[in-house]
N, C-alpha and C positions, 0 to 999 in steps of 0.2 A: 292515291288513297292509301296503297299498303305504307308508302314513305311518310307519312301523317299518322298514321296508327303504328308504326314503328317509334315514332317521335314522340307521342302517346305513353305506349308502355315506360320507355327512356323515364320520361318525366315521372310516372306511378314506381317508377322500380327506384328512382334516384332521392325522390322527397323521404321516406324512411331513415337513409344514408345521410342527407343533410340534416333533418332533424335530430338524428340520433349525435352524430357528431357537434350540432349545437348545443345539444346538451351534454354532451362530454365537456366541450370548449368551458361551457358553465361550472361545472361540477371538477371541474379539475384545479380551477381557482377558489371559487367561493363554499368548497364541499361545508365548513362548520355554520355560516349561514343558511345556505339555505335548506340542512337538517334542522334549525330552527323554524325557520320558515312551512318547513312542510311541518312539522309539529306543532305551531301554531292553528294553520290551518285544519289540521286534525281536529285541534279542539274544538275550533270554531263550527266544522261539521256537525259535530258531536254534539255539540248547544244545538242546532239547527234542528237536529233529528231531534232530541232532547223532547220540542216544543210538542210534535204529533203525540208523541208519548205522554207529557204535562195535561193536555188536553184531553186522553182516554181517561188519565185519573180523576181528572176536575168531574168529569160526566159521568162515568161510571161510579168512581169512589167518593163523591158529595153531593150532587143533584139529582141521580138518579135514586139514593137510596133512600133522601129525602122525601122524597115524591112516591117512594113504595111505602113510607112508614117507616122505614129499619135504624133512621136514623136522627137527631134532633135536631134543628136550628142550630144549635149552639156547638153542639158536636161538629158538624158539618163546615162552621166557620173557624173553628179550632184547626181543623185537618186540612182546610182551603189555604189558611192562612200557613199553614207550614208548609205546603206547595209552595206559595206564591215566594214566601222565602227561600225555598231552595230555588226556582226557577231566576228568581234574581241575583244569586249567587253563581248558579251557572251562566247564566247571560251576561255579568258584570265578569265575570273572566274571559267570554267569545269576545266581549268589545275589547278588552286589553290585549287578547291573542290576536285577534284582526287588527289592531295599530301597529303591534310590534310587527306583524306579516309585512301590513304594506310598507311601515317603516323600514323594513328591511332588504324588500325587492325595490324600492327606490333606490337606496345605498349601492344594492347588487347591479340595479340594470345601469344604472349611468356609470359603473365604473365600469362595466365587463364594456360596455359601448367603447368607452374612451381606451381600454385595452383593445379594442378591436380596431379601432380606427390608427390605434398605435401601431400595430401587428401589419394593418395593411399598408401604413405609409412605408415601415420600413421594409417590408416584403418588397415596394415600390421602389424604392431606394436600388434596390438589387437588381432589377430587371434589365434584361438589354436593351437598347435602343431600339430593334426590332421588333418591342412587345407594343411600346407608342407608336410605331410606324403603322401597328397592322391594328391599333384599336383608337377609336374618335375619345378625346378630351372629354367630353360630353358623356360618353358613356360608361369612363373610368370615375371622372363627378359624381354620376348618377350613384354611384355604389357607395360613396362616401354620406350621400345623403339619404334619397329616397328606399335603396334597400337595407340601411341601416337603421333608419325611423322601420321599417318593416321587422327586422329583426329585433329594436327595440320593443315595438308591439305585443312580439309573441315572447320578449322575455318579464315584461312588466304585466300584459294581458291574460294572455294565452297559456301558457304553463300555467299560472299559479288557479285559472278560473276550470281550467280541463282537471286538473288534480283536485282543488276542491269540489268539484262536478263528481267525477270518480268515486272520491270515500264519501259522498252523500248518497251517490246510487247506491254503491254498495249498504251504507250503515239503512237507506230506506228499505233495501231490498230482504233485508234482515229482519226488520221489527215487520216487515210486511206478512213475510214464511210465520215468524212467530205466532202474529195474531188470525193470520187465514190462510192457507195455501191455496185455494180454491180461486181467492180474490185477488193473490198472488198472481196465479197464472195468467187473470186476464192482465193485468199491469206488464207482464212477458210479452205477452201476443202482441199488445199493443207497441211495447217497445220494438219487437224485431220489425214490424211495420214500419217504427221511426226510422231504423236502421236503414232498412233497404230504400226508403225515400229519400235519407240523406246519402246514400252511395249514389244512387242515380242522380241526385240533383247536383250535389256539392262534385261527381264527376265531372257532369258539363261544364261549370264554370271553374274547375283547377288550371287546366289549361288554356284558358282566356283570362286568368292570373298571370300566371308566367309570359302569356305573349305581353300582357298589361305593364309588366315590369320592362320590359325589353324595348317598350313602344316608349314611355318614358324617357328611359338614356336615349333613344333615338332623337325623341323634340329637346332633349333640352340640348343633346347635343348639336342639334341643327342650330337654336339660338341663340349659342353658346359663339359657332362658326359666325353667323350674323350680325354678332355684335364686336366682333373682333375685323369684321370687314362693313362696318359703316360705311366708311370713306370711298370704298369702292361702289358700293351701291350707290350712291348719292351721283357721285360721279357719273357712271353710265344710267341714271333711270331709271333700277333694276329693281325699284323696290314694287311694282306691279307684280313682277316675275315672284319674287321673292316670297311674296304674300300668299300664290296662288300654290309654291311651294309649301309653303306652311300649312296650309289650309289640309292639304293633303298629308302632311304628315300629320297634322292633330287630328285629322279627320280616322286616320287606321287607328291614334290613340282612344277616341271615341269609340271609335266598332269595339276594339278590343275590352274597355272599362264597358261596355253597353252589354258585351255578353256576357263579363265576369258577372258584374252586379246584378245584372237580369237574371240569371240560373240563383244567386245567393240572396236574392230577395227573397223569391219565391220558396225556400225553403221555410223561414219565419212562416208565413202562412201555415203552410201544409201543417208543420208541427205544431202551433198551434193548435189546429183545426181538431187534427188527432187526438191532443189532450183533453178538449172538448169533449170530443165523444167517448173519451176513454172513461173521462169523469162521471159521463149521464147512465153507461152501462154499468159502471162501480155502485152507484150510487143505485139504479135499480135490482142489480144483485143482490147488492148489500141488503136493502129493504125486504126485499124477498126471502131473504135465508133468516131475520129476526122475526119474521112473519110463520116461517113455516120449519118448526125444529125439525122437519125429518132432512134439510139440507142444513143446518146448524151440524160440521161435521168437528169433532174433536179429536182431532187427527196429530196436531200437535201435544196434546194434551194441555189446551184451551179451554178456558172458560167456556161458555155457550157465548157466542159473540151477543151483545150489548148496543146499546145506540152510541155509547160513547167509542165504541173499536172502529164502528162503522165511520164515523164523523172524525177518526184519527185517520183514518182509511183514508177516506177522499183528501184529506188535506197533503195528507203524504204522498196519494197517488198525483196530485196537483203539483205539488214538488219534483216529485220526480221526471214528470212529463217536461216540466219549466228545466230541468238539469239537464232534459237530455236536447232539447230546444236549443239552449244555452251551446252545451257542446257542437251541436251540430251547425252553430252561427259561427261560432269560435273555429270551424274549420276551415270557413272562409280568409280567417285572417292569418290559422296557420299555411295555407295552401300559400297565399301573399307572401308570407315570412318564408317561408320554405325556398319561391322562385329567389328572392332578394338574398337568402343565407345562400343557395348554392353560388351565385353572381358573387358573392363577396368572398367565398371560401376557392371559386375559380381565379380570382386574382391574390389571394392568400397563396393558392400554391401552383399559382404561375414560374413555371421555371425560371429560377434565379440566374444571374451571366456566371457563365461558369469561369471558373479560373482556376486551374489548376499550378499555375508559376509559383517559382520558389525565390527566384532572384530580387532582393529587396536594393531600393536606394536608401543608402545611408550617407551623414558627412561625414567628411574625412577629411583628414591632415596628410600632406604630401609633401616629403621632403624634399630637398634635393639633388637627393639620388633617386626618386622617382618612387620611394615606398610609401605605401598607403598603410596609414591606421585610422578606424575605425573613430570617431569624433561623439558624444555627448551633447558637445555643442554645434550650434549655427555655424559653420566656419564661413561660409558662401561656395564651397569647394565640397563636388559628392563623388561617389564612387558607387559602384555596383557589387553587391554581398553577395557571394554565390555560392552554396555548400554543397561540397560532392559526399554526395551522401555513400559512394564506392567505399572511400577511404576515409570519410568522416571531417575531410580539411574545408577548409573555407580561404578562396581566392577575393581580391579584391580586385577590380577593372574600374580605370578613372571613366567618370563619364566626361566623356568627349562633345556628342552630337553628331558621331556617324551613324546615316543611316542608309543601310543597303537593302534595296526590294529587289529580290533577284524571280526574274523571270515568272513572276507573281501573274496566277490567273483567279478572277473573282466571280459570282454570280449572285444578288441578293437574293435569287429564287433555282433549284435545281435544275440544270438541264438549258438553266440561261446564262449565258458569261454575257460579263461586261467588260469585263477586264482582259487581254487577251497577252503574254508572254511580257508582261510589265515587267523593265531595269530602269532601276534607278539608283546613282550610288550618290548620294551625298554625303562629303566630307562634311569636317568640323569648320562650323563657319563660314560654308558656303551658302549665297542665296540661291535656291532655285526655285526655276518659273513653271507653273503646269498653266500652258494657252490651248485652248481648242473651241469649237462651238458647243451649245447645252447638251448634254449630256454624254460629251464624250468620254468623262468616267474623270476628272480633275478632282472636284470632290472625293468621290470613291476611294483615293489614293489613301487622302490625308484618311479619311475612316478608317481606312485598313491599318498604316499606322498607327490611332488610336487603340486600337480590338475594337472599334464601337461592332464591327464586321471581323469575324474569322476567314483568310484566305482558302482557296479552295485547292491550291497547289503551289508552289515554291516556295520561296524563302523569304522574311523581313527581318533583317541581320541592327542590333542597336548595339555600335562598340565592339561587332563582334561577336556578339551574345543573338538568339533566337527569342526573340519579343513572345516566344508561347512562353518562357521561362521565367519570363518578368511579370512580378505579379502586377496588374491590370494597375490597381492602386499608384505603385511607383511607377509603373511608365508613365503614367498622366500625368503624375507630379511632374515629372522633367518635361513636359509638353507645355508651353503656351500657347494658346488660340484666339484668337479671333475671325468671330465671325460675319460673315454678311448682316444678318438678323441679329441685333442686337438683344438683351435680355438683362433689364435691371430689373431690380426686385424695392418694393417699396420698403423703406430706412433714408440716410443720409447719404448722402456725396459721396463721403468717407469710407462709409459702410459697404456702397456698392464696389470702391476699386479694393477695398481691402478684403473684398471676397476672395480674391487669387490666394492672398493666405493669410490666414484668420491671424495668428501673431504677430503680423508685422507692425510696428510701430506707426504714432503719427506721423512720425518724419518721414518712415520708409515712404507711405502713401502719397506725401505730398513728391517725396524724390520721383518717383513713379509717374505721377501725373505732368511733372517737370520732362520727366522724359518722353512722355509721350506727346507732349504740345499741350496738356490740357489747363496746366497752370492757370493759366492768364485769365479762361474764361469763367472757372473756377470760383477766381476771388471776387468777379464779377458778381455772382449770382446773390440774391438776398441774404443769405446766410454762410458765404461760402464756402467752405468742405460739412460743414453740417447744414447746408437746404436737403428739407426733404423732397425724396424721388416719391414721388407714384403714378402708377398705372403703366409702369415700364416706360419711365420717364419722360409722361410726353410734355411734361413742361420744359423740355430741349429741343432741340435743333438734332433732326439725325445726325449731323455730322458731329456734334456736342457727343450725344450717345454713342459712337463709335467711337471717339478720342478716349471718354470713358473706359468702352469697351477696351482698349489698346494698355490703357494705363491700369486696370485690373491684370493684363495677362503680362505688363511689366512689374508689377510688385511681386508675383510669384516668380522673377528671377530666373524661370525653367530657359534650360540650355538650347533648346529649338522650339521656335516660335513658326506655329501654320497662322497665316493671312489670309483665310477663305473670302476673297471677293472682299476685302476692309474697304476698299476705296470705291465701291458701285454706287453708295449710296450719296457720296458728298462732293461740294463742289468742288472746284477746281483750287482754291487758294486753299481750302481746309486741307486738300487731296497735296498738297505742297506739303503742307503741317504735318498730315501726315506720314507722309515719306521721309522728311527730316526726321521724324519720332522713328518710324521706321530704322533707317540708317542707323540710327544710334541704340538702338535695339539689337542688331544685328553683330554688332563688335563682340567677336570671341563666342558667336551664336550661327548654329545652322537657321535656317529660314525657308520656311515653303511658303511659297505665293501664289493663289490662283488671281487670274484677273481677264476681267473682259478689255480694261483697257491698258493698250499693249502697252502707252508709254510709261507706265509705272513699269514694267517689269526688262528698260530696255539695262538697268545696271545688274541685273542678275547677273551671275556667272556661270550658270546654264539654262535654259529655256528648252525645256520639254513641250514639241506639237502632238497633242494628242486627235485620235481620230477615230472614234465608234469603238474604245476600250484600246487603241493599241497608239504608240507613240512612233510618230513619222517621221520624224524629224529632231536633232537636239545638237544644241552647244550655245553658245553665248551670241549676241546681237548680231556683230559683226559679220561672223561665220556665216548665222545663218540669212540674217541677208547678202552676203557673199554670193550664196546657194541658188538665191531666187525660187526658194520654193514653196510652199505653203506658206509657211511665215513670212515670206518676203511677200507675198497675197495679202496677206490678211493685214500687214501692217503697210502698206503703201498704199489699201484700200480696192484692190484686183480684184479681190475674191471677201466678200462678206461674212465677219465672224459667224453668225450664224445663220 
């Protein structure tokens, strides 16, 4: 209970912080808009009140004086008529102020939306791997949609209906003191009444808001998961299971929308209900004080109130009760906005990957005596920029493809290593092999390599250089990858291998896919290098999609190429193809390979056994079947990969 009412406050103490900041977010872009906007709506209040006022003159200054004698027919339609024309004048500018308002929070909400969705794809962009690892697809979607439609809500709804709610209370609350304070007061009473109804009410259902948003990213992210594993559920049956899973998760999204809406229904009533009776009591005071002058008090210095003050009275008190109604409905949909702005401002300022490296790849020219200058162009030949900021010089280091992990220990969470005293020295253009069973940490390596993962102790030496130095950017660049899971993206043929890097030529691409086996099948297809891919290309053959995948990470030309698991998924003659692409990849290239199956990795030139983060065993085929020991198991069939 106290960890629920702690969670509680959190949420009451955080909504002010998020709104306020929304509307900074707004106001820092579109400040000269929407100071028209709110000027507009000024006016349009202004008409609004205008009408209660129009109405005391019509009844007290024409009808009533008619009816005492004081004034003529014709006088009476003289003075009506030049009301009615000023009233048309002021109304005929509320309608022009009201199009240009909403004409212009249209303008404002869809572009501040599209800036925001801007702001958070590339905030997204930035993020570490670690930030997808620890949050579902499903519920980083969610924020691109469902609490965005919320935040558009309360920027096209909510601001512009609470603001002009505000200067109508106010501008009501004004002509109300002018014409009675008496009558005034009860329109007070009655409001703080509204007030405390809508704290108590609109409290119960804030927090079955925010759980409502949350329930949300949860279901779409479950069917998000469900539809990315059809094939499996079909497969085993599972779709009974699946369903009764569902049920229950829509079913907490239900409790949750059942008690927001249930506490925010019921407010409409109650304020209603209030304005009702606030109106029957106006209305018999009213009556009562033009009945009996000794309560006709002239405190303002007032007229003796009239049937037409009275009758401006109610309509305004009608108003006002409907404004504050209004606001108190609208808080519903701020509380919604609110949970959906914090969610999308919590991935706004999700900590970026940080990088602090200074060491850049650039190309470069290399002579014959071995010096390096700095290139403008492509040359195919880079080097590593590294400025000593001591003494102000800048060295230049060829890049090679050495890679040293010295005595390297990892843990993806504190206080857990996985990684346990890891060396590994790879030269230039050597292949080596990471074998072990699942999760012996083979993966892990090549990430560490990346920065996808910061080491937790020693060293990963690139050329010599310390990989914390190199900015993240340019180490990737010199990295080619492929992965198990392949990943195309719907475009052309073309399009997908020429993502490894974006200038490369047609020819570069097609040379690329020559080298990796994929040619052949290529020209095969309906429109060969331009058939379009979609849905992560499943109009291929996994092993078509890995050849891909091979010939994208050769058109980026990078000096060391990781192989995570390429060949798990294909068959045996493609798994040929590929190793030949392989081989020829390799030439003047280091190469890491993990693989389950040993015979791809018996030409490596070292084979690292790894075993629950640490490596047991290493050197090249022979050697280590020499040894008979783990790997002489596992690849003779003694001891079972995993």
């Amino acid at each position: 209970m106290n960890t629920e009412n702690a969670k509680n406050r959190n949420i009451k103490a955080a909504r002010p912080h998020v709104l306020g900041r929304l509307l900074k977010y707004m106001f820092s872009r579109y400040k000269g808009k929407l100071i028209v906007v709110l000027f507009c709506i000024l006016i349009a209040s202004a008409a609004n009140v205008s009408a209660s006022v129009f109405l005391e003159r019509i009844i007290d200054g024409c009808i009533t004086p008619v009816i005492e004698g004081g004034m003529t027919v014709k006088e009476m339609m003289s003075k009506l008529f030049t009301i009615m024309i000023i009233m048309g004048g002021v109304f005929a500018v509320a309608v022009i102020a009201v199009h240009i308002h909403t004409q212009l929070m249209a303008i404002v909400a869809h572009d501040f939306l599209t800036q925001i969705r801007k702001d958070m794809f590339e905030n997204m962009q930035s993020l570490p791997i670690k930030y997808f690892d620890t949050h579902t697809h499903g519920d980083i979607m969610s924020c691109y949609t469902n609490d965005v439609d919320a935040i558009m809500q309360l920027a096209t709804q909510c601001i512009p209906a609470i603001f002009c709610a505000s200067v109508m209370l106010l501008s009501f609350l004004g002509v109300m003191i002018y014409y009675s304070i008496w009558l005034t007061l009860i329109v007070l009473g009655f409001a703080v009444i509204m007030i405390i109804a809508t704290r108590f009410v609109g409290g119960k259902s804030s927090h079955n808001f925010k759980r409502q948003q949350k329930a949300i990213a949860k279901t779409e992210g479950y069917i998000e998961e469900m539809m990315n594993g059809q094939k499996v559920i079909k497969v085993f049956c599972h779709e009974p299971a699946v369903k009764r899973e569902f049920d229950a998760v829509n079913d907490e999204l239900f409790d949750c929308a059942d008690k927001a809406n249930g506490f925010a229904n019921i407010l409409g009533p109650i304020m209603g209900n209030l304005g009702n009776l606030m109106y029957v009591v106006i209305a018999f005071v009213g009556g009562a004080m033009i009945l009996s002058g000794a309560l006709n008090l002239n405190i303002l210095g007032t007229n003796a109130l009239g049937v037409g003050v009275i009758v401006s009275f109610l309509a305004m008190s009608r108003s006002f009760s409907n404004n504050v109604m209004q606001m108190a409905q609208t808080l519903n949909s701020v509380v919604q906005a609110s949970a959906g702005a914090g969610r999308v401002f919590a991935l706004l300022d999700a900590e970026p990957e940080a990088d602090d490296g200074y060491v850049t790849l650039v190309n470069a020219d290399i002579d014959e005596n071995g010096n390096i200058t700095e290139s403008a162009e492509r040359t195919g030949r880079w080097a590593w920029r590294h400025p000593h900021s001591a003494d102000g010089t800048v060295t230049y280091t060829e890049l090679c493809g050495h890679i040293l992990l010295d005595n390297v220990d990892f843990g993806y969470e504190e206080n857990k290593t996985v990684l346990h005293g890891v060396t590994v020295n790879a030269e230039q253009g050597q292949k080596v092999a990471f074998v072990g069973s699942t999760g012996a940490g083979k993966t892990t390596i090549t990430n560490l390599i990346n920065r996808f993962y910061d080491i937790a102790d020693g060293k990963i030496r690139y050329d010599g250089i310390n990989i914390n130095k190199i900015k993240k950017n340019d180490l990737r660049r010199s990295l080619g990858m492929v992965l198990q899971d392949t990943n195309l993206f719907t475009g052309s043929v073309r399009e997908n291998i020429r993502y490894g890097r974006l200038d490369a030529t047609d020819e570069e691409v097609e040379a690329a896919a020559k080298l990796a086996g994929a040619h052949d099948f290529i020209t095969h297809l309906p429109d060969g290098y331009d058939t379009l891919l979609t849905h992560d290309g499943a109009n291929l053959s996994q092993g078509q999609r890995q050849l891909l995948s091979i010939a994208r990470a050769a058109v980026a030309d990078a000096p060391v190429m990781i192989m995570d698991e390429a060949t798990s998924s294909i068959d045996t003659r493609t798994e040929q193809i590929v190793q030949e692409g392989c081989n020829r990849l390799m030439r003047g290239r280091t190469v890491f390979i993990i693989a389950h199956r040993l015979s791809t990795v018996r030409s490596a030139d070292v084979i690292m056994v790894l075993d629950h983060g640490r490596i047991i065993e290493s050197g090249n085929h022979e050697h280590l079947i020499a040894q008979k020991g783990q790997y002489y198991k596992l690849y003779t069939g003694a001891f079972e990969l995993e």
